[in-house]
Each structure stands twice: as C-alpha cells, then as structure tokens.
C-alpha positions in Angstrom: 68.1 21.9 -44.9 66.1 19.8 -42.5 66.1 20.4 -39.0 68.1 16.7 -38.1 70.5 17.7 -40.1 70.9 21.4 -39.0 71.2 19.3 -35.8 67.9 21.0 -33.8 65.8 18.5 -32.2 62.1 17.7 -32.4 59.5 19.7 -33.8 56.5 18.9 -31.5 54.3 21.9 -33.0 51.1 19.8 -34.0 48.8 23.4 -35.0 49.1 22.6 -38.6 48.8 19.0 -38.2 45.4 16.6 -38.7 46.1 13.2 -36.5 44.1 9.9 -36.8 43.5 7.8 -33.9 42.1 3.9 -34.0 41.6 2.5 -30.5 41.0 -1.1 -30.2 38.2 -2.0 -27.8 39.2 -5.3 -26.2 40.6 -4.2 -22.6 38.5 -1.2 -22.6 39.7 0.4 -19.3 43.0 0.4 -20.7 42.5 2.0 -24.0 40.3 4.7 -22.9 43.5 5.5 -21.0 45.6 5.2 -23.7 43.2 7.4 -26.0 42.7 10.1 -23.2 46.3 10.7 -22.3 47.1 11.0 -26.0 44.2 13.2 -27.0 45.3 15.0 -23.9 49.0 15.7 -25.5 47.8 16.3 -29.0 45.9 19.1 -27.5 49.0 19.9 -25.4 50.7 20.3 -28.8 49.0 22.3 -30.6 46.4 19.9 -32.8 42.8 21.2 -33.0 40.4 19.4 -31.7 38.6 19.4 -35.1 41.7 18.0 -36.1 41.6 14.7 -34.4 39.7 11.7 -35.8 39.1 8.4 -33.8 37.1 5.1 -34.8 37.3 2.2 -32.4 37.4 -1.5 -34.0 36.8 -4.9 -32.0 40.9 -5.5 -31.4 44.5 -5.1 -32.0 44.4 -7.3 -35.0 41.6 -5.2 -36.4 43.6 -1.7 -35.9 45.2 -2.4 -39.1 42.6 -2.5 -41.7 41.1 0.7 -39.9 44.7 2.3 -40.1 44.3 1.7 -43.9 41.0 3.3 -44.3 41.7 5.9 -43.1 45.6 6.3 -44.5 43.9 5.8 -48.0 42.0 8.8 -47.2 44.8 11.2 -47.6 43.5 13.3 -45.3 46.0 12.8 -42.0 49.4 13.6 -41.8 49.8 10.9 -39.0 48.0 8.1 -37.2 48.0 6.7 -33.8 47.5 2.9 -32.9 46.0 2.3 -29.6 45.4 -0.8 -27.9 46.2 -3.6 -25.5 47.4 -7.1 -25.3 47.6 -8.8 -22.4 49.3 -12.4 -22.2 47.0 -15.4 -21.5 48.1 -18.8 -21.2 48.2 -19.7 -25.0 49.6 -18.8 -27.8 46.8 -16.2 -29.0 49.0 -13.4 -27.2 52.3 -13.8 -29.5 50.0 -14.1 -32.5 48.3 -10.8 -31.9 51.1 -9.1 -30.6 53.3 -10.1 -33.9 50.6 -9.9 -36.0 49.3 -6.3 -35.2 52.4 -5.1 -35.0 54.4 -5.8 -38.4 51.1 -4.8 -39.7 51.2 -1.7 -38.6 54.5 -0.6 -39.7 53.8 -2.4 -43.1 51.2 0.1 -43.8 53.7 3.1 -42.5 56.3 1.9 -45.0 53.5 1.2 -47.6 51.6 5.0 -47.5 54.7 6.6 -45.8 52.4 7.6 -43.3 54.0 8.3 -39.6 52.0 5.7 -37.5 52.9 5.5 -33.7 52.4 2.5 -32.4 50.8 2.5 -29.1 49.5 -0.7 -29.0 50.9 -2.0 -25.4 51.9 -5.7 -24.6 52.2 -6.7 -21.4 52.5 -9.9 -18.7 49.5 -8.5 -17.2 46.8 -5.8 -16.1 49.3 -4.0 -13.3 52.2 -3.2 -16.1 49.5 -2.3 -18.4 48.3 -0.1 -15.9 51.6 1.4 -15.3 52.3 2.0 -18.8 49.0 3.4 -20.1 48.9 6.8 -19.4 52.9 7.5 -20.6 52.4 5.4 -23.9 49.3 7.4 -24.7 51.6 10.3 -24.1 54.4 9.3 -26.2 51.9 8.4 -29.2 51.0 11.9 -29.7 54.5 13.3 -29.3 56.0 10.3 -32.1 52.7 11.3 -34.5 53.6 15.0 -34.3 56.9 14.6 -34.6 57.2 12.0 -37.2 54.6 13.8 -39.4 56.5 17.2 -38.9 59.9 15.6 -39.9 58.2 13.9 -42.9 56.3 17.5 -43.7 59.5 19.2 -43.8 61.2 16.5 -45.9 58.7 17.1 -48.7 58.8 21.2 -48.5 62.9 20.7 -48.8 62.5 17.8 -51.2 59.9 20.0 -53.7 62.8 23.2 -52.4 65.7 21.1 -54.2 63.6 20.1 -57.3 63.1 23.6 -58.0 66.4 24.5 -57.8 67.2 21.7 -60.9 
C-alpha cells in the first residue's frame, strides 16, 4: 500500500534520488538564488551531489525544450524549473508566464516525470526578491517528494501485478 493511502505524509528522503535542474538565465540575480537555495535543500535531503544535473538556457520560455532533453534521457527521477518573470508594461509578461508554464506541466503529464515548477512571476524585483530563496526551497522538497510518491507507485504497481 502506498504511503497517502496508509495516511503517512511526505517522503522527503532524496538519497536514492537523481534530480535535474534547468535555470533560465534572464534575471540572473534571481535565479542563481533560486538554483542555490534549491541545490542547498536537495543536499539537505539526502540527494548526492553527483546526483544533481543543471544546464542553464537563455529564458523561461526556453526551460521547456531543455526539460525535454533531459526527461527523454531517462535518467532523472525528477526535474526542477527555475526561473523568473517579471511584468513589464506589455503583453510579453502574460505570454511567457502562460506559455512556460502549461509547457511545463505538459511535459510532466507527457513523460510522467515530477517537474516542480519554480519558475516565479512577479509585479516586480522586491517580491521576486522576497520569494526567491523559499521557492528554490520548495522546488527541491516537491521534486523529492513527487518522484518518491511516483517511485513508490511503480514498486506497489509491479507488487500487485505479481500477485495476478
């Protein structure tokens, strides 16, 4: 039986666990953040070090095609999406926003792959400030978590099917 339904919580053990990171560039200060704080917690949890890959691309809407790569690789039970939007005065910030976003969870429903999206969209520099550091946090704790739950799914789903 899975842990959610013997009713225990989170499994935030990441030692087993390889995690792929893809950090958009654009707002630099702010993603080196984001990536630090959630390298940081990934450590925290147990993931080696060896165990963590990361590859920058220009921006959030290019965090997608990188997130494919290296799903189609097979080789990571979970990926992390790291960037920043901040809104301008057109129309370019809903676009990216949107955009990145249903992409990103199009490829975690597409490879059911656990990807946490920690690409952060804010009104401006101080709230992405504010947020940076905590999202980066909470991207490593959803991508161990998610890949654990998913992990253990499979064991109990190959458990029933050799009980047929």
């Amino acid at each position: 039986m899975l842990n959610a339904e013997k009713g225990q919580g989170q499994n935030l053990n990441g030692a087993d666990l390889k995690i792929g990171i893809v950090q958009a560039r654009f707002n630099e200060s702010i993603t080196n953040t984001l990536l630090n704080a959630c390298r940081d917690e990934l450590l925290a949890l147990g993931v080696k070090s060896e165990n963590i890959g990361h590859v920058t691309v220009p921006g959030a809407l290019e965090v997608p095609v990188a997130l494919q790569a290296l799903a189609e690789t097979d080789e990571y039970d979970a990926l992390v999406a790291l960037g920043c939007i901040i809104r301008g005065e057109t129309y370019h910030f809903e676009l990216v926003a949107n955009e990145s976003g249903a992409a990103v969870t199009r490829l975690a429903l597409d490879y059911r792959l656990p990807i946490a999206n920690a690409i952060i969209t804010t009104e401006n520099i101080e709230q992405a400030i504010a947020r940076q550091v905590e999202k980066g946090r909470d991207a490593a704790r959803v991508a161990v978590e998610m890949a654990n739950l998913l992990n253990a799914y499979d064991h109990y789903a190959d458990d029933s099917d050799d009980h047929e």
